[in-house]
C-alpha positions as CSV (number, residue, x, y, z in Angstrom):
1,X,-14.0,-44.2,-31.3
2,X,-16.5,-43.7,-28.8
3,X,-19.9,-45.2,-30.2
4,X,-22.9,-42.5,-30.0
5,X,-25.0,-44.1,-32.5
6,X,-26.0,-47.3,-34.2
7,X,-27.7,-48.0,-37.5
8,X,-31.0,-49.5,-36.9
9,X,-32.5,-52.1,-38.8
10,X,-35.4,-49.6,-39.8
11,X,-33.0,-48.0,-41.7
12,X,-31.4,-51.3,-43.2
13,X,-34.0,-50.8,-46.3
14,X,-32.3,-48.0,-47.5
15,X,-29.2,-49.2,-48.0
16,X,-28.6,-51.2,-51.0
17,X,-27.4,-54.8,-51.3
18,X,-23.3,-55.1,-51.5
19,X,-23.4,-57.1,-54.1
20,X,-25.1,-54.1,-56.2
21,X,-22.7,-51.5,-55.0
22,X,-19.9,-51.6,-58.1
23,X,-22.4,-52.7,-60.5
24,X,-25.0,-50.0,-60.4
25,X,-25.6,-46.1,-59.1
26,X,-27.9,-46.6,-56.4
27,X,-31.7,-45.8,-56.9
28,X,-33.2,-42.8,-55.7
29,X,-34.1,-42.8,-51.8
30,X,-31.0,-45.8,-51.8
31,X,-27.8,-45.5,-50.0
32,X,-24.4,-47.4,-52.0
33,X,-22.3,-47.9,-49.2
34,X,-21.5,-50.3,-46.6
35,X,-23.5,-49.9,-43.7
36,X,-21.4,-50.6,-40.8
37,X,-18.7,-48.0,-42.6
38,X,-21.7,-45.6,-43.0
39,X,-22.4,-46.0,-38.8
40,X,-18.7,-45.7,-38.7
41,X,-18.6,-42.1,-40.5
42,X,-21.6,-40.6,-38.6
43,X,-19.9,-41.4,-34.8
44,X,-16.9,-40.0,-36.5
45,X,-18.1,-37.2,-37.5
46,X,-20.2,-36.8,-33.9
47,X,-17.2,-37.4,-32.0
48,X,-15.1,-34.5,-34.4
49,X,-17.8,-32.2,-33.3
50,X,-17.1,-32.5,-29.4
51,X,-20.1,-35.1,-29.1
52,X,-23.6,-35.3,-28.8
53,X,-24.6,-32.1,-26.8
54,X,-23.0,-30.3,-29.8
55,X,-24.3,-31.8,-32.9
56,X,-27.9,-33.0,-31.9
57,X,-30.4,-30.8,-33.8
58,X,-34.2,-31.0,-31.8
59,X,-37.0,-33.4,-33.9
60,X,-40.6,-33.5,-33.5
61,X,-40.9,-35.2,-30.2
62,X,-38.2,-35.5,-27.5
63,X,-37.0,-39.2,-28.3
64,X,-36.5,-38.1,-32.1
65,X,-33.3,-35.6,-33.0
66,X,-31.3,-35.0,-36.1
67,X,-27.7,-34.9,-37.7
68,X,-27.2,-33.1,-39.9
69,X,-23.5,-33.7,-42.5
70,X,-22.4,-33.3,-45.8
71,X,-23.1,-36.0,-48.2
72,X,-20.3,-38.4,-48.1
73,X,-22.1,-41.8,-49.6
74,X,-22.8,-39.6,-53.4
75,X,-27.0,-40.1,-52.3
76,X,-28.9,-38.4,-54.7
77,X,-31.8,-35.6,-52.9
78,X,-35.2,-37.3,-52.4
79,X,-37.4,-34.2,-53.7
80,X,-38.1,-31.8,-56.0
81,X,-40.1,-28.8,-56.4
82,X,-43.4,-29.0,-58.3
83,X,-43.4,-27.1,-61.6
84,X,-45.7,-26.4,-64.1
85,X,-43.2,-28.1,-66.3
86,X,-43.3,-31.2,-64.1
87,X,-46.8,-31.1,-62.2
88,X,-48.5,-33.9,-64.7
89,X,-45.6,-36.3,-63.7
90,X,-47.1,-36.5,-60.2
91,X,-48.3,-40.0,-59.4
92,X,-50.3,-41.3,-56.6
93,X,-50.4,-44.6,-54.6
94,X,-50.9,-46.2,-51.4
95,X,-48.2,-47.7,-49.7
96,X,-46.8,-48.9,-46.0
97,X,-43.0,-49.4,-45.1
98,X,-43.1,-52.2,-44.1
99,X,-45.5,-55.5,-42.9
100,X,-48.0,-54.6,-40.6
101,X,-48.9,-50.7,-40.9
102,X,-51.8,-49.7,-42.9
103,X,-50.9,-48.6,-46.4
104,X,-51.8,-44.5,-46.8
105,X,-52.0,-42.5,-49.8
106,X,-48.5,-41.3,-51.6
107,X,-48.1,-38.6,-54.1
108,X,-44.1,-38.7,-55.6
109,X,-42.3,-38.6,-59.1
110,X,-41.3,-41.5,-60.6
111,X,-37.4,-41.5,-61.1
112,X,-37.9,-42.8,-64.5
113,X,-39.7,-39.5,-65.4
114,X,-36.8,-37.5,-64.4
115,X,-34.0,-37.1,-67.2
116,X,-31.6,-36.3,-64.0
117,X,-30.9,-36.6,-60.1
118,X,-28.8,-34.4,-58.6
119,X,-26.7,-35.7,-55.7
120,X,-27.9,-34.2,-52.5
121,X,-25.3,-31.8,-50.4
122,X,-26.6,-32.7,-47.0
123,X,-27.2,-35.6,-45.4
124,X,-30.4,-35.6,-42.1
125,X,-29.8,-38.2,-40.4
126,X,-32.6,-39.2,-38.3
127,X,-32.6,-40.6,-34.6
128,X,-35.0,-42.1,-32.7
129,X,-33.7,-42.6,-29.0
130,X,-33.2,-46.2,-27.8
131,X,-35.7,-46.6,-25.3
132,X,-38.2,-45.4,-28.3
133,X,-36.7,-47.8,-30.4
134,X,-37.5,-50.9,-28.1
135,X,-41.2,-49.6,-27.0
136,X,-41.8,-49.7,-31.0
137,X,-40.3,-53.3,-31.8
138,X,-42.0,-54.4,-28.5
139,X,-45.6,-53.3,-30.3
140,X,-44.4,-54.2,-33.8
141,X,-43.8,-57.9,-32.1
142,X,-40.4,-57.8,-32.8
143,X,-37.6,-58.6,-31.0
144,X,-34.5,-55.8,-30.3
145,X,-31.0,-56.4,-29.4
146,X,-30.8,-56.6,-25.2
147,X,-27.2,-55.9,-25.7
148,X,-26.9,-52.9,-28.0
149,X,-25.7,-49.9,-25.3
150,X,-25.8,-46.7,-28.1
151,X,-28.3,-44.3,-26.7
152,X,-29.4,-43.1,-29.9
153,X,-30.4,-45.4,-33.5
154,X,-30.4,-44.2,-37.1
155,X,-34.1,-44.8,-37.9
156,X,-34.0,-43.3,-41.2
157,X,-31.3,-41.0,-43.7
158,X,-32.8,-38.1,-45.9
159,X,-30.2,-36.6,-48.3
160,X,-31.2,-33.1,-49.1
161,X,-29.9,-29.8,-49.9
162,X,-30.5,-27.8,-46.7
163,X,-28.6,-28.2,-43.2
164,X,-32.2,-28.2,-41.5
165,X,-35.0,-30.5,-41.0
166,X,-37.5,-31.1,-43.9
167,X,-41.2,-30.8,-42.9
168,X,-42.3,-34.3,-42.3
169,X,-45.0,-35.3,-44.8
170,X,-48.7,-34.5,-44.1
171,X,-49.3,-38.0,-44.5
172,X,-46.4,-39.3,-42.1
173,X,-47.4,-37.2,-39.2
174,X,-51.3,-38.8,-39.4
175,X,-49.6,-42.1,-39.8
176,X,-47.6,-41.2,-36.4
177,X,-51.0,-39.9,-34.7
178,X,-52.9,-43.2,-35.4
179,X,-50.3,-45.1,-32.4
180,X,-47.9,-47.7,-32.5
181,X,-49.9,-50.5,-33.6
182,X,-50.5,-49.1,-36.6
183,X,-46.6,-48.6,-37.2
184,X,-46.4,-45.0,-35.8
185,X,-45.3,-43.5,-32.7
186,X,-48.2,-42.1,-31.0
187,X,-47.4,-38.5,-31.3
188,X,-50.4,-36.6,-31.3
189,X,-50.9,-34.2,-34.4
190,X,-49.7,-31.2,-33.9
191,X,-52.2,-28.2,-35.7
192,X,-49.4,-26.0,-36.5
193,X,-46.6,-28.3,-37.6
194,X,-49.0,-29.9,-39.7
195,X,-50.1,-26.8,-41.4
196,X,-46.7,-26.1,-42.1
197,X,-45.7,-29.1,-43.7
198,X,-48.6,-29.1,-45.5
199,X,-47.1,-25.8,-47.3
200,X,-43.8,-27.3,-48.0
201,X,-45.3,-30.6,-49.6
202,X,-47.8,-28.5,-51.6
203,X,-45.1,-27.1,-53.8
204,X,-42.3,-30.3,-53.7
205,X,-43.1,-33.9,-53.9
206,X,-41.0,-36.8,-53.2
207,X,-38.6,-38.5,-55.9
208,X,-39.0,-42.6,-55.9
209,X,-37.2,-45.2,-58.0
């Protein structure tokens, strides 16, 4: 099997611990299967599909594309629309996703609010291309692997119910305008695709555990 893709560390977090796997469901935002077999599946399923030209979806920069699959790991879908049922769950916080970027503002469900999860249908798997990937370790001050020879890395997994990109959150896409020494990656905001995202994140909010 030819090997299109690799999991990047980034994307380690999302994964839970194997340990946890037969003893749990995984949280919300959490994936409960083994991450090397999970790389395995997606250059599978890119290699069924005649390869890269023919599955790669466009992202929001030219180093950044998508993937889009069924859900084959049984991740539950990271957002729900806002209700007026469900509108005074909303909670607020300020967070950063890992050390050294500056925490911004949040605004999710609590999974423990929720009386049920659905599973997701579709999987987005998210790419960042590996030349990206090394110019934002190298600013991060941390190290990359000289030998890894995938052009593309799995930065981050969204399961979802659509077979399309998600509007990036309002807050993401500022986060990515600040540069990478803040932890983004120095796209400039972009007036309309911000506008847009705002009106999908107006009506849905995130789902956390």
């Amino acid at each position: 099997m030819q090997k299109f893709v690799t999991l990047d560390k980034f994307a380690h977090r999302q994964f839970v611990a194997a340990k946890e796997m037969a003893t749990r469901a995984a949280p919300v935002g959490k994936i409960a299967f083994d991450k090397q077999a999970f790389e395995d599946k997606v250059n599978e399923e890119i290699e069924r599909r005649g390869g890269l030209d023919a599955c790669l979806e466009p992202g929001y920069a030219p180093f950044c594309k998508h993937v889009f699959m069924k859900n084959f790991c049984g991740a539950r879908t990271l957002d729900l629309a806002i209700t007026e049922g469900n509108k005074h769950l909303l909670r607020t916080a300020y967070e950063a996703r890992r050390e050294g970027e500056l925490p911004v503002l949040a605004r999710f469900f609590d999974v423990a609010d929720i009386d049920e999860v659905p599973e997701a249908e579709m999987l987005d798997i998210i790419l960042y291309s590996r030349e990206q990937i090394n110019v934002e370790n190298k600013s991060m001050g941390e190290a990359g692997d000289p030998d890894e020879k995938a052009p593309w890395g799995i930065i981050s997994i969204k399961p979802q119910n659509q077979d399309k990109e998600l509007p990036m959150q309002p807050i993401t896409m500022l986060r990515n305008a600040l540069g990478k020494e803040e932890g983004g990656s120095g796209v400039p905001l972009d007036k309309e695709s911000y506008l847009k995202s705002v009106a999908y994140w107006s009506e849905h909010a995130a789902i956390k555990s």
